[in-house]
ZAMARGU-4260 file (C-alpha; in steps of 0.2 Angstrom, whole numbers, plus 5000, padded with zeros to 4 digits):
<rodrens>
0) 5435/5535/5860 | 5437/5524/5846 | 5419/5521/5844 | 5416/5537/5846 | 5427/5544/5833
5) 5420/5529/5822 | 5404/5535/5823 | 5409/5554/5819 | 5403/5561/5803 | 5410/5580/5795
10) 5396/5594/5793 | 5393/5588/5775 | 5389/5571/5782 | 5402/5560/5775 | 5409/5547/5788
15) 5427/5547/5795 | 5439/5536/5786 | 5448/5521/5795 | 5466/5530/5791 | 5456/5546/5801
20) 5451/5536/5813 | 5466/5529/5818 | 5477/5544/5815 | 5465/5555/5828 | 5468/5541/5841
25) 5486/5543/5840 | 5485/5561/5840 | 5476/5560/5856 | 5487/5546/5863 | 5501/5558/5860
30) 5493/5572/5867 | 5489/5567/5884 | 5501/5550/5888 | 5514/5563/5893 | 5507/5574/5901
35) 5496/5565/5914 | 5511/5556/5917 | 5522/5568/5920 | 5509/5580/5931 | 5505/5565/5940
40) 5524/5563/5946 | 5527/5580/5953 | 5509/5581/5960 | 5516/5565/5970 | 5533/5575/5973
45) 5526/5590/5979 | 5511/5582/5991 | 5525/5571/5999 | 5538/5584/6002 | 5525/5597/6009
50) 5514/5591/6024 | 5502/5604/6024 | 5496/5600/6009 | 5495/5582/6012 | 5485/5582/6024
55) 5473/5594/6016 | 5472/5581/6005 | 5470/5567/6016 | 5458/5577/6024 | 5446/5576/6009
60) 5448/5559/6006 | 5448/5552/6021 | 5437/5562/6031 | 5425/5571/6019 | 5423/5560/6002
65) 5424/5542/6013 | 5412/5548/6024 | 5400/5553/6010 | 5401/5542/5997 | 5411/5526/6006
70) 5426/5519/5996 | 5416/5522/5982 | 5425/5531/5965 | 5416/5539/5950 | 5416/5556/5939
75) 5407/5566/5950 | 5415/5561/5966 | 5431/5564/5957 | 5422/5583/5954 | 5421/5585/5972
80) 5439/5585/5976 | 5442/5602/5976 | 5459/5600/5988 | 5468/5589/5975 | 5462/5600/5961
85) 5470/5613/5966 | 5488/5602/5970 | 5487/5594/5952 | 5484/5613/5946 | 5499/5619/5957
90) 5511/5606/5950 | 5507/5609/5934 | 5510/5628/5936 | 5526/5625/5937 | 5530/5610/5927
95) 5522/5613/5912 | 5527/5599/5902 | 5527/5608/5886 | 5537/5624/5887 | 5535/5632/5871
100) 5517/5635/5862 | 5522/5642/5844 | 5510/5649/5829 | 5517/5657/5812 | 5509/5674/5809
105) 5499/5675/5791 | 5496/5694/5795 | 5504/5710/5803 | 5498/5713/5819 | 5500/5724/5835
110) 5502/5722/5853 | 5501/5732/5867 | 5513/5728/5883 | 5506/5732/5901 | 5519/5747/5902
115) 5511/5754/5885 | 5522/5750/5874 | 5515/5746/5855 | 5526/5734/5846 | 5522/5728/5825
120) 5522/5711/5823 | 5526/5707/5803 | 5517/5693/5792 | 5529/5677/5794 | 5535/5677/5810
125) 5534/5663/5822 | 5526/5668/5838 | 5530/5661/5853 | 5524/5661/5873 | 5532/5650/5886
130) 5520/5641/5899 | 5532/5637/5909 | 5542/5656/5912 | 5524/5664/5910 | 5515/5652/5925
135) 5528/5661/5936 | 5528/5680/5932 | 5530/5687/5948 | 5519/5700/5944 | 5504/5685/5943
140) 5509/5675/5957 | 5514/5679/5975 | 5530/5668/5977 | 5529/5661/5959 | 5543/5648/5963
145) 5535/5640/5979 | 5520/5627/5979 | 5506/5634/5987 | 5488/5627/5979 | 5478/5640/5989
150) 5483/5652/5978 | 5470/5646/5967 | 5457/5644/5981 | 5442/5655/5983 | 5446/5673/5988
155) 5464/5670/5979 | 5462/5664/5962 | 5479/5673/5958 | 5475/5665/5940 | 5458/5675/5936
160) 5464/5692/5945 | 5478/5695/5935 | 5465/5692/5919 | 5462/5679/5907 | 5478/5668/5899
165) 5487/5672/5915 | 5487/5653/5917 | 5493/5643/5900 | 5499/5624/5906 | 5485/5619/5894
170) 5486/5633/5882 | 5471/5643/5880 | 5460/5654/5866 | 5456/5644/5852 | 5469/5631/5855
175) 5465/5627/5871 | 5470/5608/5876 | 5453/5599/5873 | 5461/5584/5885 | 5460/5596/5900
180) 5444/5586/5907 | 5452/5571/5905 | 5468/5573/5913 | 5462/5579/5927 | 5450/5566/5930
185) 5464/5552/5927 | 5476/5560/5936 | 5464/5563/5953 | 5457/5543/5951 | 5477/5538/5952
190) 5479/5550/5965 | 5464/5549/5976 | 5467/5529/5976 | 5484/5530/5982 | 5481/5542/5996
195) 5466/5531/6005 | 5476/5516/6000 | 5493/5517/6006 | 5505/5530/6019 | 5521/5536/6007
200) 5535/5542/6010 | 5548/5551/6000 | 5564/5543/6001 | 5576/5550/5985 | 5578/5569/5983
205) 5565/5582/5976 | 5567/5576/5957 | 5574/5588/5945 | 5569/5596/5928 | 5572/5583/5913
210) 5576/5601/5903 | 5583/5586/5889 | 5566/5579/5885 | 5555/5583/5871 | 5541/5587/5884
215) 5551/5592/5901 | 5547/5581/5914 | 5555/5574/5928 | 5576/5571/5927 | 5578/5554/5936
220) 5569/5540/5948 | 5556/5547/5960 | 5559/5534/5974 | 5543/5530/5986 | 5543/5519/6001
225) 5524/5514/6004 | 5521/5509/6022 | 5527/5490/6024 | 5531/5489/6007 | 5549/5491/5998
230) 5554/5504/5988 | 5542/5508/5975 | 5547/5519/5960 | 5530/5530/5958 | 5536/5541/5943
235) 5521/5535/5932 | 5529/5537/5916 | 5520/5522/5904 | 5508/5516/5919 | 5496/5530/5916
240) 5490/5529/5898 | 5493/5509/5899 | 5481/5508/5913 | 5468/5523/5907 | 5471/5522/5888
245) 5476/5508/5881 | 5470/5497/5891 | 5452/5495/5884 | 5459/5496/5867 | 5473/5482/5867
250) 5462/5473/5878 | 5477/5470/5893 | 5473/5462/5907 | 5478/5474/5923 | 5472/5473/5939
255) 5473/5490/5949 | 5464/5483/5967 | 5474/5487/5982 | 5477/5470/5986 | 5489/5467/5972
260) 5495/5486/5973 | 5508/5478/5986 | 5517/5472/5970 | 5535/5477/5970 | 5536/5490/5951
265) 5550/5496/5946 | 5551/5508/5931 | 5566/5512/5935 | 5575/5512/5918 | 5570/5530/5907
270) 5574/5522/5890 | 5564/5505/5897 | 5551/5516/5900 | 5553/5526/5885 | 5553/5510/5873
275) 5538/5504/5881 | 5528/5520/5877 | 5533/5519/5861 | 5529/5499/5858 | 5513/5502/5865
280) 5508/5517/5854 | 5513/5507/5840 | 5505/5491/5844 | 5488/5498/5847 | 5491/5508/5831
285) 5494/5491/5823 | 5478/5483/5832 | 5467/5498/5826 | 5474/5499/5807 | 5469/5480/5806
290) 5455/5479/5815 | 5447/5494/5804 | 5456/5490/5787 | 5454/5471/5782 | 5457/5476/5767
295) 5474/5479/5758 | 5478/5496/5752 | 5486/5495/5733 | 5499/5508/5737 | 5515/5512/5727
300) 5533/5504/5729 | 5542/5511/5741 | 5561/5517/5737 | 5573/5507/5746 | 5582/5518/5758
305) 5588/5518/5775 | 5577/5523/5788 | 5574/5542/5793 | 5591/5549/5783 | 5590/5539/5768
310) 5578/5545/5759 | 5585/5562/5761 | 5603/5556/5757 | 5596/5550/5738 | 5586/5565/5736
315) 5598/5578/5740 | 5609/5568/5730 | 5601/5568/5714 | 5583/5567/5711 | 5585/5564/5691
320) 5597/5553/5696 | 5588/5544/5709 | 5573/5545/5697 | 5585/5535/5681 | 5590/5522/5694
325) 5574/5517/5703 | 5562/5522/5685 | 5567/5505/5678 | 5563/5493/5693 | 5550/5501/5701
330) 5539/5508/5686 | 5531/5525/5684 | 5522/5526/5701 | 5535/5524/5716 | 5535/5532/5733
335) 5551/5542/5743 | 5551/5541/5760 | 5558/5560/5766 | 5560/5560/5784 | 5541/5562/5788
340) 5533/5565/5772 | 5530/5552/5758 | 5533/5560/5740 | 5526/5549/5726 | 5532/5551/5711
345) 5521/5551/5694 | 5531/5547/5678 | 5525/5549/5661 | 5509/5555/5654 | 5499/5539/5658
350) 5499/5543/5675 | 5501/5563/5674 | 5483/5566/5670 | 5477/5569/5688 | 5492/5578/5692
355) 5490/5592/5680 | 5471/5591/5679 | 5465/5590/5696 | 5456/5604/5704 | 5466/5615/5720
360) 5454/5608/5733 | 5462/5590/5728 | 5481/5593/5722 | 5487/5611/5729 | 5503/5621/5724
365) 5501/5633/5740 | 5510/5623/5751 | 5523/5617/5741 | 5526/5637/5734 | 5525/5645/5752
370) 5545/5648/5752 | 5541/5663/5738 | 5531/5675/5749 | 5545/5682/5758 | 5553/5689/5741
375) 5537/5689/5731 | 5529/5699/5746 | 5512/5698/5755 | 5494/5695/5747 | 5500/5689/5729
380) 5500/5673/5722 | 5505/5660/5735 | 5500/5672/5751 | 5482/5672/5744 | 5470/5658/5744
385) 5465/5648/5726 | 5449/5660/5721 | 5462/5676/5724 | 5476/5668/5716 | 5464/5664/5700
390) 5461/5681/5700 | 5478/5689/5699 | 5481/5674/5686 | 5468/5684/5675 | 5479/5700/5676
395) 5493/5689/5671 | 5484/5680/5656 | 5476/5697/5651 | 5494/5707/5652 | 5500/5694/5639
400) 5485/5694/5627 | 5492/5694/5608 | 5487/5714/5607 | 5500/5716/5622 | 5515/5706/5617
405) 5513/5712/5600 | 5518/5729/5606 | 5533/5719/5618 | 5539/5712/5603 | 5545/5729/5596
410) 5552/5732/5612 | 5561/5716/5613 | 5568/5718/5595 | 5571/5735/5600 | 5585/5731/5615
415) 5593/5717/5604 | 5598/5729/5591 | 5603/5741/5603 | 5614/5730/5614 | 5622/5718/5600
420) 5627/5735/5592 | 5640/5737/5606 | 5649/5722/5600 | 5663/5724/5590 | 5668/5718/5571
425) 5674/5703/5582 | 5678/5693/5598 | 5677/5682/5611 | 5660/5684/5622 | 5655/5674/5637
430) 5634/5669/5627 | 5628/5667/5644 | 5632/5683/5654 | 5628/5691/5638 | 5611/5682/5636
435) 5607/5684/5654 | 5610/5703/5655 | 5599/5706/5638 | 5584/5695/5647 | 5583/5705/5662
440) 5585/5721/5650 | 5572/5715/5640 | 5562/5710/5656 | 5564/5728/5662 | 5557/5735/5647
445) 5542/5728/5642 | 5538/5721/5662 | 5546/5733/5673 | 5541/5749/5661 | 5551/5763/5654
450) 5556/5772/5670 | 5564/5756/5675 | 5573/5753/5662 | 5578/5772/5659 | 5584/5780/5673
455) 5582/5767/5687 | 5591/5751/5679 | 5606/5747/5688 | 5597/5752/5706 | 5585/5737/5701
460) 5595/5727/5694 | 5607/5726/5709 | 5590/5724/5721 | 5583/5710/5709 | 5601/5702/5712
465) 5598/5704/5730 | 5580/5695/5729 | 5587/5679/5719 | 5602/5678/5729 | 5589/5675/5744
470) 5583/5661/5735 | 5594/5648/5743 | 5588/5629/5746 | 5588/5631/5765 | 5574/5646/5761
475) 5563/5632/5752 | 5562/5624/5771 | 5564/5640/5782 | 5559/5653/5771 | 5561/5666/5786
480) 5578/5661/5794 | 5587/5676/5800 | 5604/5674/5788 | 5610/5687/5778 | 5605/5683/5762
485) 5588/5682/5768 | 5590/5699/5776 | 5597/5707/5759 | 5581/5701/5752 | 5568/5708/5763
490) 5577/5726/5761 | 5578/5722/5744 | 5559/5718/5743 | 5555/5735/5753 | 5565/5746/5742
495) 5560/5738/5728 | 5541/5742/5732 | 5544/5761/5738 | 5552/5762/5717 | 5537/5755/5712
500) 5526/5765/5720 | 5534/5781/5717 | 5531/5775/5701 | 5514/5771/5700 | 5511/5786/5710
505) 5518/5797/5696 | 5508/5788/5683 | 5493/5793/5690 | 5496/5810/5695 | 5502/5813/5677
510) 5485/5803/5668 | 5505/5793/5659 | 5499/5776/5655 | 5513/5763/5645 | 5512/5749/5635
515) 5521/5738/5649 | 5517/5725/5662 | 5516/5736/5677 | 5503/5746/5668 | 5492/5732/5663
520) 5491/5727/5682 | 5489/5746/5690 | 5475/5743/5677 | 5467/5727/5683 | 5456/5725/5692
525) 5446/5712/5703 | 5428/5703/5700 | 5422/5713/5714 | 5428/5731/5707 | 5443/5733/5721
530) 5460/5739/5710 | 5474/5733/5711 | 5485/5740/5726 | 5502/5747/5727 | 5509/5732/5736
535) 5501/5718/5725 | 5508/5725/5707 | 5525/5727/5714 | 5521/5707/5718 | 5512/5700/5703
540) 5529/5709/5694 | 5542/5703/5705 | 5534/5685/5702 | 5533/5687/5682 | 5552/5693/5683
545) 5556/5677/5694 | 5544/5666/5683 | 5554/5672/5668 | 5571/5678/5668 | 5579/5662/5671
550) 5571/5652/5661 | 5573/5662/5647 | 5592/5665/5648 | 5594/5649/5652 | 5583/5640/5637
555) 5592/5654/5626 | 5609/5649/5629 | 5606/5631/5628 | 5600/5635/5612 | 5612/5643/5605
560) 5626/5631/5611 | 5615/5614/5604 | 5615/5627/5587 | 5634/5630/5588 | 5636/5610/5589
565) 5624/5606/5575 | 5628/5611/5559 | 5610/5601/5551 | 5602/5612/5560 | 5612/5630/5561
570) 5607/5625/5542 | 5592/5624/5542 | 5587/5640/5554 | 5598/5653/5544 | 5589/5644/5529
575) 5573/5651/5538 | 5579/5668/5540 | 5585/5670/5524 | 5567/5666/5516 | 5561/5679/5530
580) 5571/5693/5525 | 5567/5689/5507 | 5550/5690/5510 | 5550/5704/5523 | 5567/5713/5522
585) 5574/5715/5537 | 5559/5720/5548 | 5556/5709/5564 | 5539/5709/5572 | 5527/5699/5582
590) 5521/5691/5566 | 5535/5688/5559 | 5543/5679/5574 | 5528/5670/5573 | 5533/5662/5557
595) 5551/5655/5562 | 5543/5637/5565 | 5563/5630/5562 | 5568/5641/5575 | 5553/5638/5588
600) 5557/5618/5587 | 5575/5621/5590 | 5572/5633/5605 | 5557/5619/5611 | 5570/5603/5611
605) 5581/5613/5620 | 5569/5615/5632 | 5564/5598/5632 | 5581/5591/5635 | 5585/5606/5650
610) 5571/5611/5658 | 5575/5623/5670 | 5563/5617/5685 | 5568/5598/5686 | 5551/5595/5699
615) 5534/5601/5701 | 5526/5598/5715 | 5509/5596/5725 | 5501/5591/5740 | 5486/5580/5740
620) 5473/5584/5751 | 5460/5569/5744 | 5462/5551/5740 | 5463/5545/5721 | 5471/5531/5711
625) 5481/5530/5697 | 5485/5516/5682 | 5499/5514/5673 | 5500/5510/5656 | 5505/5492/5659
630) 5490/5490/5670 | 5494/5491/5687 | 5482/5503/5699 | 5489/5511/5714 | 5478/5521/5728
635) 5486/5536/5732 | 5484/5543/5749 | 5479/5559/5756 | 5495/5570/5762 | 5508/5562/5750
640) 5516/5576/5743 | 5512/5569/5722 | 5528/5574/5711 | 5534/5575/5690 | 5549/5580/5683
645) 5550/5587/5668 | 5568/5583/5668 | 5566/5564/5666 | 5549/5563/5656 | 5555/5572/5643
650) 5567/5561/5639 | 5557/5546/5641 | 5561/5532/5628 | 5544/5525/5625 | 5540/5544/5617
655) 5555/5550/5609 | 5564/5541/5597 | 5583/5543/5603 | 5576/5554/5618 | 5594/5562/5622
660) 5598/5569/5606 | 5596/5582/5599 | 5583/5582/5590 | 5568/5598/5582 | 5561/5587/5571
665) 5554/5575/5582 | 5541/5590/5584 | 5541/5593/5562 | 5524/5588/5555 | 5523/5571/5552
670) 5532/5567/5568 | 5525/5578/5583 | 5531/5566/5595 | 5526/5575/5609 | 5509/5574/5604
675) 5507/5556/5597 | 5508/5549/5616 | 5494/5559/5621 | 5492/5575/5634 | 5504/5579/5645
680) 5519/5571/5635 | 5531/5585/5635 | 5530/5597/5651 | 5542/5609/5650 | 5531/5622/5654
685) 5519/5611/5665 | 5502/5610/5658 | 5484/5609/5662 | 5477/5620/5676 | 5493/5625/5681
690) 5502/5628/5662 | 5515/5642/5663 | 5507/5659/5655 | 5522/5666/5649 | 5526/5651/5637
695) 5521/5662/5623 | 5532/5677/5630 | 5547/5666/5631 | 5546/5659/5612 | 5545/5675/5608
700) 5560/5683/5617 | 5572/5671/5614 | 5568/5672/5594 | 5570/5690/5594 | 5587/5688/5602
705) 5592/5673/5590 | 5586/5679/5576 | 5595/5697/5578 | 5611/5684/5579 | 5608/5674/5566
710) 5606/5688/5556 | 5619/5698/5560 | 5636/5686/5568 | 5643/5671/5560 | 5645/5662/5578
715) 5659/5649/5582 | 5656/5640/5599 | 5676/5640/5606 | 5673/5633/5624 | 5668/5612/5627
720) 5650/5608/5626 | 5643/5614/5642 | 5637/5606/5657 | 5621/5604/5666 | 5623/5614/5685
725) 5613/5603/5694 | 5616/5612/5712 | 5606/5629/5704 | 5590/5633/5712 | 5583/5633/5693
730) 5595/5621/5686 | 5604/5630/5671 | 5621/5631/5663 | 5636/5626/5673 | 5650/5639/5669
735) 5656/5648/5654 | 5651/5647/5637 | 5663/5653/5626 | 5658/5660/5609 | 5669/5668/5594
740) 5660/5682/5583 | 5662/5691/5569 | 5651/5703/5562 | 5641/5701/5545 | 5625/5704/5537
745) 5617/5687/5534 | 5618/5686/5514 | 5599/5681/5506 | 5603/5674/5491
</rodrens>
């Protein structure tokens, strides 16, 4: 097999890899060391505790296949044993020794029970069928509990009668077990040596089901007293794949003749046998990698961590912490063990280019991201494969053109004035509740459309509240665990799609058509000519909503609590709007907004110092390499999940001068720190192919609400500086943010 997956080449000719190579050969080590031993155990059980099938058995050996062929053993003598076939088959009918076969469903489906019963399977469930409850349906099998082989013997066939999947110990469909050949073959040489070879007898009790093991097997010694010989312990745990599988490969000299057979053996110790499995997977996995890789991999420093757990206990810790501590000695490539994956981090721009570059056929978000469908709903975004997904990323880019956001902006100006003008002359506001209940305002308005926002607020306000409280970090690994959070959120997502589509259905029945988000996707439309369904605008604006409510309320009030501290700069922005309102009056539009260069800075190193996603995230599905900026090159490998946080390289020394103050002008002309360093220096809203699109929406937003402040409250910041909360989802502000107003027109001259 190693040659032979050596010498495999992929349809578009390119060879198989020595990590391919060697991973296969494990896979199939793996998949068949078990299950051959196991089989092979009760096969012997049963054929010794039932003498009727024993000496069915014997019969063919001894009087039929001896006769024949002599003591002679090869594949198609082995073909010809028709009686021990249908023994191993038996056994494994009811010692399956994996009891659970599982898919994830990608799509809605229906089934059909025998009684008639139709049952709706929903997109994101895990499916499930049981080989070893199915293989004894009474309904299948006469006397599904007892072992009779004739039951698959011509003019029975219980298995075929009863239609196809009635039998499914090695699976079946397009998953059926490729090993099923082989098994049988290795499990009739054992089988059909032992019986011309030796008289056995039975001597501990029928074994029981080991229901504890990872792949159910048999609970204890199988004791064996061969004729003249002392107890022999026949449960073929190890001996099997040693003898079948790894002996070619490790080149292990074992003699198998009967002469020597007489050997006392004793397995007789599960975690002994256990141990040797294991040493022996590894050691061949060992011989195989050197054998086939002379050469040394430049791979990145690994993290030092305890093994399994450790990596995990750092992480969930603090990755920025664990990113400050380990940046320093390891450098700006380093790799995190996580219980079975390998993360490897890329830190600065030097070695970001591929990261943010690299085409989706190399470094994919749609693994990483899969934990959004449930609340962003089917076929959008991450449910929909790269060429879709670039698709409904044009509706996005084209619902945010400078035409559209133009018309936002009035709407954005619009509900600052409106819900300022319920503060008083004065008082004590909490900024960030305030802040955060004008964003999703804002957001209803100019994404969600009129009717929302109008007559419908609260009722999607309260579901939108149910939708991000069902965004926990147990979803981001079970995205589908039956909790009640994540129930909340799937009503919420099914109410939330019948307002929307009432809504769209009154759009069209009335020719109404808005200046709004939701009318710029019923609008869209694919390369093809399909429109835009029902079900993917609700999506695409549940994603935008997600994408940006809480990254602008959260870059808003950090903002404003760095302006509060900073009296230089508080300066200098009310400076800015002073010359505005000289030169415009009071008016606020889209290209006014544009002009508060002061401002953007201010709101930008904000940003830079708190970015609200602290790590983006990617799976590599192709080899590449990466150099630092001292020098060093490292090969990273295919399947590492490759990682940046925003978080620690904006703050990175080497870029910015005095990287955790505050700072705008490090982005004035002159100084444009973020761009003397090259691409991909600051990445606060990611960059390259996978940039955020509503970066210019943001800027926007948050200047309309600041400078409606600015202009119009002298603002006193009353509570302590405020804290990063580092537990959030979308790491934000920790607590309140206490702010004293009082009301005043801003004075020009």
């Amino acid at each position: 097999m190693l040659q032979s997956f050596m010498d495999s080449r992929y349809k578009d000719g390119r060879q198989t890899t020595e990590s391919e190579v060697t991973g296969l050969l494990i896979a199939a080590l793996f998949a068949g060391q078990n299950t051959s031993s196991i089989t092979a155990a009760w096969t012997g059980a049963y054929l010794l505790s039932n003498k009727k099938y024993l000496a069915s058995v014997l019969d063919e050996q001894q009087r039929n296949l001896v006769k024949k062929h002599g003591s002679s053993i090869y594949r198609d003598i082995l073909s010809e044993m028709e009686a021990l076939y249908r023994c191993v088959k038996e056994a494994l009918r009811l010692h399956p020794p994996l009891i659970m076969l599982l898919r994830t469903s990608h799509s809605d489906f229906t089934v059909k029970t025998r009684e008639g019963k139709e049952y709706d399977i929903p997109k994101g469930h895990i499916v499930a069928t049981s080989p070893a409850f199915t293989n004894r349906l009474p309904h299948v099998y006469k006397d599904p509990d007892t072992f009779d082989p004739d039951r698959f013997a011509p003019g029975r066939e219980e298995d075929k009668v009863a239609g196809a999947i009635s039998y499914i110990s090695f699976g079946g469909g397009r998953h059926g077990c490729l090993g099923e050949p082989f098994a049988y073959l290795q499990i009739k040489a054992i089988w059909s040596h032992l019986l011309r070879n030796f008289e056995l007898e039975l001597v501990s009790p029928f074994p029981e089901i080991d229901w504890d093991a990872m792949v159910v097997g048999v609970k204890g010694k199988v004791m064996v007293r061969p004729r003249k010989i002392s107890n022999l312990d026949l449960k073929l745990t190890g001996l099997v794949s040693i003898i079948c599988n790894v002996g070619s490969l490790a080149h292990l000299d074992l003699e198998y003749p009967p002469s020597n057979f007489h050997k006392k053996m004793e397995f007789n110790d599960k975690l002994l046998n256990v141990g040797l499995v294991i040493l022996a997977t590894l050691a061949v996995a060992k011989l195989i990698s050197a054998f086939l890789n002379p050469k040394r991999t430049r791979l990145p420093p690994v993290i030092a961590s305890w093994p399994v757990l450790g990596g995990l206990a750092r992480f969930l810790k603090g990755p920025v912490q664990m990113l400050r501590e380990e940046y320093p000695k390891l450098g700006s490539v380093f790799t995190l063990s996580l219980l079975n994956k390998k993360i490897t981090f890329f830190i600065g721009p030097d070695v970001s280019t591929h990261f943010f570059k690299a085409s989706e056929s190399d470094l994919s978000q749609q693994e990483m991201y899969q934990f959004n469908v449930p609340t962003f709903g089917p076929g959008v975004v991450f449910d929909v494969d790269y060429s879709v997904r670039q698709e409904q990323f044009r509706f996005f880019t084209e619902s945010l053109r400078v035409n559209k956001l133009k018309g936002y902006v009035d709407q954005m100006v619009m509900e600052a004035q409106e819900y300022f003008s319920k503060w008083g002359d004065s008082g004590e506001v909490d900024l960030k509740y305030e802040l955060e209940h004008l964003i999703i305002l804002t957001a209803s308005r100019c994404l969600l459309g009129e009717e929302v926002r109008n007559k419908l607020f609260e009722d999607v306000s309260a579901l939108f509240h149910d939708l991000d409280s069902g965004m926990l970090p147990i979803s981001v690994i079970f995205p589908y665990l039956p909790i009640p959070a994540h129930r909340r959120r799937d009503q919420a997502r099914q109410k939330l799609a019948d307002i929307f589509a009432k809504i769209i259905a009154q759009r069209k029945r009335t020719g109404k058509s808005e200046n709004d988000m939701l009318q710029s996707f019923m609008d869209s439309k694919y390369k093809d000519g399909r429109q835009t369904t029902e079900s993917e605008v609700t999506g695409l604006l549940i994603a935008a909503l997600f994408a940006g409510q809480h990254t602008s309320s959260i870059t808003s009030t950090w903002t404003g609590a760095y302006l509060l501290s900073n009296k230089k700069y508080m300066s200098s922005v009310l400076d800015e709007q002073k010359n505005l309102m000289k030169k415009h009056g009071n008016n606020v539009d889209h290209d006014i907004l544009s002009e508060m260069d002061v401002l953007y800075r201010c709101i930008k190193e904000a940003l830079r110092l708190h970015p609200p996603l602290i790590l983006l995230l990617r799976t590599s599905h192709s080899d590449f390499s990466v150099k630092t900026r001292e020098g060093k090159e490292y090969d990273i490998p295919k399947g590492h999940i490759v990682a940046t946080s925003p978080a620690f390289a904006n703050r990175l020394p080497h870029i910015y001068k005095d990287p955790d103050m505050f700072d705008p002008d490090r982005f004035a002309p002159g100084r444009e720190e973020d761009k003397v360093a090259g691409a991909f220096s600051y990445i606060a809203f990611g960059g390259g192919r996978h940039g955020c699109l509503g970066e210019p929406f943001a800027y926007l937003q948050i200047k309309a609400i600041w400078s409606h402040l600015l202009r119009n409250f002298e603002l006193e910041l009353v509570s302590p500086f405020p804290e990063i909360d580092w537990n959030a989802m979308v790491v934000g502000v920790k607590g309140k943010v206490m702010v004293r107003y009082k009301r005043r027109e801003l004075p020009i001259n």
